[in-house]
C-alpha positions as CSV (number, residue, x, y, z in Angstrom):
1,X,0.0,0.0,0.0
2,X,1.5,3.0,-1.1
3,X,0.7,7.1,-0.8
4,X,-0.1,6.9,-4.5
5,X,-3.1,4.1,-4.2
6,X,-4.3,6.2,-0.8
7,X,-4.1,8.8,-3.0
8,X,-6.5,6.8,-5.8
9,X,-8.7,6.0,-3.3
10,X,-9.6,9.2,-2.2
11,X,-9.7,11.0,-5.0
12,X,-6.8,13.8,-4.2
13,X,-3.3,14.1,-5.0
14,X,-0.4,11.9,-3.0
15,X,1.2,15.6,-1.7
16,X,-2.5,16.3,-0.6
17,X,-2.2,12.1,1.7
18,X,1.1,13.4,2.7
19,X,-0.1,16.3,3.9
20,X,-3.0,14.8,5.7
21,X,-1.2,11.6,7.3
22,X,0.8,14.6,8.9
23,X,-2.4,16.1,10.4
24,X,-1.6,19.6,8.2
25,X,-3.9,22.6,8.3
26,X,-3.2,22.9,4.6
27,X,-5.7,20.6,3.8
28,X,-9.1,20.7,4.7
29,X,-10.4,18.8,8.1
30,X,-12.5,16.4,5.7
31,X,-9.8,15.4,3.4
32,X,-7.7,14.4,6.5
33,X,-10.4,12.3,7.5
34,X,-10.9,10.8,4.2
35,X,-7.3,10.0,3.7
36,X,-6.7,8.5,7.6
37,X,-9.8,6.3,7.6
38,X,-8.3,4.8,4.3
39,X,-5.0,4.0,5.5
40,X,-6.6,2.7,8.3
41,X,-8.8,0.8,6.5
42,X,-6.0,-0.8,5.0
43,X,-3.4,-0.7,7.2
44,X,-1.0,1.2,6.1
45,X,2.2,2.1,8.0
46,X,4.8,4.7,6.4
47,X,8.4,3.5,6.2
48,X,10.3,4.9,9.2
49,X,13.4,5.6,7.4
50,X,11.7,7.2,4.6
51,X,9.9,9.5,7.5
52,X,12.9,10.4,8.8
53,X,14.5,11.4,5.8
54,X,11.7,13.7,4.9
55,X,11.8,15.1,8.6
56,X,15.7,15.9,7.9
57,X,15.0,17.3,4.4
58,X,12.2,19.6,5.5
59,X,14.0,20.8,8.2
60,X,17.0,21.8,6.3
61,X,14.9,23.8,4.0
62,X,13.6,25.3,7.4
63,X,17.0,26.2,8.8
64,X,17.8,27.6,5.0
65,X,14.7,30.0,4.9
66,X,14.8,30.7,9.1
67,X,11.1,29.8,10.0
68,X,9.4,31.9,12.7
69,X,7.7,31.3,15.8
70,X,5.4,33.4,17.3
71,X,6.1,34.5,21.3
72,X,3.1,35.9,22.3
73,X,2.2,37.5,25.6
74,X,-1.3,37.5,27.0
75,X,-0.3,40.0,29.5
76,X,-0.7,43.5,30.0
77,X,2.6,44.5,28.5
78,X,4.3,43.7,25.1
79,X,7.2,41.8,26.5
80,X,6.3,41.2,29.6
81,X,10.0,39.5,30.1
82,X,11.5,42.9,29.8
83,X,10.1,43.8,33.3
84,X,11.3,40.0,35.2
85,X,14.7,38.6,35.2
86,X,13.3,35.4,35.6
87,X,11.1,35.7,32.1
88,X,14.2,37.8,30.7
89,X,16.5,34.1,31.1
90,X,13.9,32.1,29.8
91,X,13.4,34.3,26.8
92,X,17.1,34.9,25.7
93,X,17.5,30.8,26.0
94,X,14.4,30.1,23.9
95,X,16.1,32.7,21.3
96,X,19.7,31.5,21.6
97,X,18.2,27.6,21.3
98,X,15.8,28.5,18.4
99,X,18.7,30.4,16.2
100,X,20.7,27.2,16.6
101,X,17.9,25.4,15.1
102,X,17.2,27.3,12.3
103,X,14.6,29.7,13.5
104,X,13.8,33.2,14.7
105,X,11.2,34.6,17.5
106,X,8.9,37.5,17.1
107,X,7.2,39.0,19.7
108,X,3.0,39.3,19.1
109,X,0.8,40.9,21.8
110,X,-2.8,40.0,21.3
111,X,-3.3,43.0,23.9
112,X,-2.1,46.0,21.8
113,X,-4.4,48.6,20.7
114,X,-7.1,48.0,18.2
115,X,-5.9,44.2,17.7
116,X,-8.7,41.4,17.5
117,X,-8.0,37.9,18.3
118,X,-9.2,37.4,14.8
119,X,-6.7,39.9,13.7
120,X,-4.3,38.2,15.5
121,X,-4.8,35.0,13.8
122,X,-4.8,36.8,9.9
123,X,-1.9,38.1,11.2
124,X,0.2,34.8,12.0
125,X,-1.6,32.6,9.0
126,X,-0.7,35.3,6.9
127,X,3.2,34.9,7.9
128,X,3.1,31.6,7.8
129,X,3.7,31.2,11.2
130,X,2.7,27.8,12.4
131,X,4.3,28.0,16.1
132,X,4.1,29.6,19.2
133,X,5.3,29.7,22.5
134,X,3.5,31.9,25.3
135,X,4.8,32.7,29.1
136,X,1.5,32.1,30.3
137,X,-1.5,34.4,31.3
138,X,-1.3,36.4,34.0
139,X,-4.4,35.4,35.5
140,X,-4.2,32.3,36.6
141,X,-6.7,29.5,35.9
142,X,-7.0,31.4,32.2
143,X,-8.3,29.7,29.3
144,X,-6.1,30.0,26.2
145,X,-8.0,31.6,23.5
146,X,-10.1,29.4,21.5
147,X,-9.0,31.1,18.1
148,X,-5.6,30.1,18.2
149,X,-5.8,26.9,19.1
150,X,-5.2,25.1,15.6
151,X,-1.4,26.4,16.0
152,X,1.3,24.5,17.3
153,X,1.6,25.8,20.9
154,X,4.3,25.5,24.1
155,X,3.3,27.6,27.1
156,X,6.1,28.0,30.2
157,X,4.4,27.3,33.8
158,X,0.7,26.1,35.1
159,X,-1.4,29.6,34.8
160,X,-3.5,28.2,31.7
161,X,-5.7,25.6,32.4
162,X,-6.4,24.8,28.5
163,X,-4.7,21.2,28.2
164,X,-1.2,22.7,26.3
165,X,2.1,21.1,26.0
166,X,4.4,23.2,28.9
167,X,7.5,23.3,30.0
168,X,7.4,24.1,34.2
169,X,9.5,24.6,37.3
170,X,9.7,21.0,39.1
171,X,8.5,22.7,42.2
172,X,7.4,19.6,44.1
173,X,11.2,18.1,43.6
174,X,12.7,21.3,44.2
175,X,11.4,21.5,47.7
176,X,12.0,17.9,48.7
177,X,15.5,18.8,47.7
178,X,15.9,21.5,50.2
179,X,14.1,20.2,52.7
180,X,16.5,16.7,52.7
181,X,19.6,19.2,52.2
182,X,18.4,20.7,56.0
183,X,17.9,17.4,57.3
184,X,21.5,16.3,55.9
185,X,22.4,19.4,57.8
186,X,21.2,18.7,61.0
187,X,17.6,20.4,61.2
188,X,15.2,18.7,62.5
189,X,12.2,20.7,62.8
190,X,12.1,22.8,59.5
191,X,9.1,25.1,58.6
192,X,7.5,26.1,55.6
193,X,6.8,29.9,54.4
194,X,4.7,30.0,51.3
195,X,2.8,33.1,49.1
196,X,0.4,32.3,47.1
197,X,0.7,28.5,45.2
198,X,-2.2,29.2,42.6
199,X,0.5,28.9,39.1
200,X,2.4,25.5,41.4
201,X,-0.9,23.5,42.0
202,X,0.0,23.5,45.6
203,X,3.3,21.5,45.0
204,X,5.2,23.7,47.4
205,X,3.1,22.5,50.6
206,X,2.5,19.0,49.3
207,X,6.0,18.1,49.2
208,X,6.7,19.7,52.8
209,X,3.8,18.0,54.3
210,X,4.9,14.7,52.5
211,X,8.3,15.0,52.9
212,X,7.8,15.9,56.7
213,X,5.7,12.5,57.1
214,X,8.2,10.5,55.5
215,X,11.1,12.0,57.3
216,X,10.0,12.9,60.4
217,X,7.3,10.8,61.2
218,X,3.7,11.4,61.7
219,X,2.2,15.1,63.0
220,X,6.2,16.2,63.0
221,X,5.0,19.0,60.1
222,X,4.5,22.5,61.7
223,X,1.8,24.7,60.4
224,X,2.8,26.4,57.5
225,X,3.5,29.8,56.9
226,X,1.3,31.4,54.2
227,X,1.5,35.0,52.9
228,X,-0.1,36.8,50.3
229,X,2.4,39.7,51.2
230,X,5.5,39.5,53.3
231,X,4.1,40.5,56.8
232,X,6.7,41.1,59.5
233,X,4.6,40.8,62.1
234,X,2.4,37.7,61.0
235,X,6.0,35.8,60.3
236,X,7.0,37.0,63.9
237,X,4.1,35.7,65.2
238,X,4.4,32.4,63.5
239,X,8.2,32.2,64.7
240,X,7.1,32.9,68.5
241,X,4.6,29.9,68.3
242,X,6.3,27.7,66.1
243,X,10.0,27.5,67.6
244,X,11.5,25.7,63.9
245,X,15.1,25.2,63.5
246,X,15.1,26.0,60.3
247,X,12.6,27.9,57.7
248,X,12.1,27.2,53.8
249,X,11.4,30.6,52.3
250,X,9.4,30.6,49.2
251,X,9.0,33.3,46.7
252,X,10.5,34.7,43.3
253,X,13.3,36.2,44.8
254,X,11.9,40.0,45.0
255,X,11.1,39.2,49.5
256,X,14.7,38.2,49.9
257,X,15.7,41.8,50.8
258,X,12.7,42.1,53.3
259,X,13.5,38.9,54.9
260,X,17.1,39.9,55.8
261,X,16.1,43.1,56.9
262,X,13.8,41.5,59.7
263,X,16.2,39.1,60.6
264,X,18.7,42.2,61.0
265,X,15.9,44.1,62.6
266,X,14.7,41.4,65.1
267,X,18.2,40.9,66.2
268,X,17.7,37.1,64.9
269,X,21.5,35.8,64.1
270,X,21.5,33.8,60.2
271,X,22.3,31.0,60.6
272,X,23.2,30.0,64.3
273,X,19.9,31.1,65.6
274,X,18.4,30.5,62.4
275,X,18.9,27.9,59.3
276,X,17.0,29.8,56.5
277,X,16.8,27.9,53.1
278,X,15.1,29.9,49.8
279,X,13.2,28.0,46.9
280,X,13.5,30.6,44.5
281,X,13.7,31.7,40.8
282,X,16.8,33.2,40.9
283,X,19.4,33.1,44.0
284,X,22.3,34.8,42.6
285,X,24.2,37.2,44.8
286,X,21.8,37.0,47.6
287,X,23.6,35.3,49.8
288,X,20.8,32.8,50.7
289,X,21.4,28.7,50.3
290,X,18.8,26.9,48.3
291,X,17.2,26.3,45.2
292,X,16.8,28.3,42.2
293,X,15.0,27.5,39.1
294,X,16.7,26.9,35.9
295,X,15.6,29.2,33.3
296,X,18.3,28.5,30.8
297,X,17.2,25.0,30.6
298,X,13.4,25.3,30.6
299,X,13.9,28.3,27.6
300,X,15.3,25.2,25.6
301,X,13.2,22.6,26.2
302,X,10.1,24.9,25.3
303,X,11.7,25.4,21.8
304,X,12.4,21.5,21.6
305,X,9.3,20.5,22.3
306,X,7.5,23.2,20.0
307,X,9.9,22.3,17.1
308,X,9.4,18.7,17.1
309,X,5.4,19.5,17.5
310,X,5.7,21.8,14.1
311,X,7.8,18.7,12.3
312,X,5.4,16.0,12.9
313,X,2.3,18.4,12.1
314,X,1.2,18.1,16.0
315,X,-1.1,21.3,16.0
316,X,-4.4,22.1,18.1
317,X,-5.2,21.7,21.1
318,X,-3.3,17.8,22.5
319,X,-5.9,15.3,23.5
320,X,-3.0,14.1,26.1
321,X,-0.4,17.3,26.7
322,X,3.4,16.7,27.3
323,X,4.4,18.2,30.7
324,X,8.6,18.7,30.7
325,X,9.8,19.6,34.3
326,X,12.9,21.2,35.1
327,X,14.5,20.8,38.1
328,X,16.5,23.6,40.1
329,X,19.9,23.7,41.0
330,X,21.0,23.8,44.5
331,X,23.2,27.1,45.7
332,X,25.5,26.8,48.6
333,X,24.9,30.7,50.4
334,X,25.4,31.4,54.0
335,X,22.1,31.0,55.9
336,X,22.5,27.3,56.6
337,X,25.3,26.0,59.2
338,X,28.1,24.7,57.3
339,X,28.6,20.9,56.7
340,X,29.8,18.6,59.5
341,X,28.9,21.6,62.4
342,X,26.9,20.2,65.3
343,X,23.4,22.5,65.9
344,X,24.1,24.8,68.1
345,X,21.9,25.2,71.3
346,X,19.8,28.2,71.7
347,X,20.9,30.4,74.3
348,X,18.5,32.7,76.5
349,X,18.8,35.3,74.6
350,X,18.8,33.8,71.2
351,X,16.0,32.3,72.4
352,X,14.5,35.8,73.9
353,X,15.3,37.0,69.9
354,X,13.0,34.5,68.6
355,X,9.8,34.6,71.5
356,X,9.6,38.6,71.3
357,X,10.2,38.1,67.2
């Protein structure tokens, strides 16, 4: 069974089965149907090595004539990775990764002035732009527009609900890692400061509650710590009743500041009083040990993944979405006790530092 019977069968031209055994838009929905239930009918499987040929050849004419994908913000702002470091790393790896294979990123903002979401899409077709990649919505729980959902699409973090291939933070991994990095350390009764967990599914506390269970045994987890702002005097409080060795600070690295300053202000001494860990998106020059996400990585997996969707025609919406973690890489600051050093005992006033918080 060859393209050219399918193609006899169905009444079109083999470069019209081609296209719809690869699931193209250029052909029309009922053609591809046509075509598949055919081959199916009689079972007809494409030579692998003539796949991959075609794969290398079409790509090389795609590297030749530099394709184009799409980055499109959702947000408020044009670019919104001109205003976060975090979004900035992301962004220059997806560019630096995407040159490398042949292609080039624009920036499209379905927010500017007088634009349509069906202007938007006349725009793209009309470029020949078959691929995306979005940084997420910054509402979270958002639906990806229904319009552009024939494209090929990769989307960094959790904030869309619409099933989409993403690349995210391995949040859940990232705190077990810390929290077994304190233990290895000495700490034995480690607490858990979290904002809000609506873009990490709640993967921050699920891990310190599981990892606490496992660890620790039974009702050894403290209360956590939960903030939708830093508030001195609520993490005071929480300190006073708590009593932990240790603290996992979680945030995107703009709190950091404010945390030293109340330790500094409370008179609390980092890290013989204190063990502090963050699990953060970028930890560089802070001075805090912990985790911190690796942008570099997740800006090239999201232009993988979105390449090899766009080279097997794997466009719309997926029935079963790929979900690519990247885990975090540990940094050695100075707010844990160094390696090997007993825990020191808390004397009366260290201990007064911490009651009176």
């Amino acid at each position: 069974m060859s393209v050219r019977t399918i193609a006899s069968l169905a009444g079109v031209s083999p470069s019209a089965v081609s296209l719809a055994l690869r699931n193209s838009p250029k052909v029309s929905a009922a053609v591809r149907h046509r075509v598949v239930a055919i081959a199916d009918r009689m079972d007809y499987r494409p030579d692998g090595r003539v796949t991959e040929l075609m794969s290398r050849l079409r790509a090389g004419r795609e590297r030749k004539s530099q394709g184009c994908f799409a980055v499109m913000s959702l947000y408020e702002q044009p670019k919104p990775w001109e205003g976060s470091r975090h979004l900035s790393l992301i962004f220059d790896s997806m560019g630096r990764h995407a040159a490398k294979l042949g292609y080039r990123l624009e920036p499209f903002w379905l927010r500017a002035p007088g634009m349509s979401r069906r202007r938007f899409r006349h725009i793209l077709d009309t470029r020949g732009i078959e691929g995306m990649l979005c940084f997420g919505s910054p509402e979270p729980e958002a639906d990806f527009p229904e319009e552009l959902g024939h494209y090929a699409t990769v989307t960094i973090g959790l904030s869309i609900r619409t099933p989409m291939h993403r690349v995210i933070s391995h949040v859940y991994n990232d705190t077990r890692l810390t929290l077994q990095k304190l233990h290895g350390l000495g700490y034995r009764r480690p607490g858990l400061i979290v904002g809000s967990e609506e873009r990490d599914a709640l993967a921050y506390s699920s891990a310190y509650l599981g990892w606490c269970e496992h660890a620790l045994g039974p009702g050894q987890s403290l209360p956590i710590c939960r903030y939708p702002r830093f508030d001195p005097s609520q993490f005071a409080a929480w300190l006073r009743t708590q009593r932990p060795d240790a603290v996992v600070f979680v945030n995107g690295g703009a709190k950091l500041p404010e945390l030293s300053r109340f330790f500094r202000d409370h008179g609390i001494a980092v890290p013989s009083q204190l063990g502090v860990a963050a699990v953060s998106h970028r930890l560089d020059e802070s001075g805090f040990s912990g985790v911190q996400q690796n942008q570099g990585l997740m800006g090239a997996w999201a232009v993988e993944l979105l390449v090899a969707r766009v080279m097997h025609r794997d466009f719309g919406v997926p029935a079963h979405p790929r979900i690519e973690m990247v885990e975090g890489t540990w940094v050695q600051g100075t707010t844990l006790r160094e390696p090997g050093r007993s825990p020191l005992r808390r004397t009366a006033a260290s201990e007064s530092n911490l009651a009176t918080g």
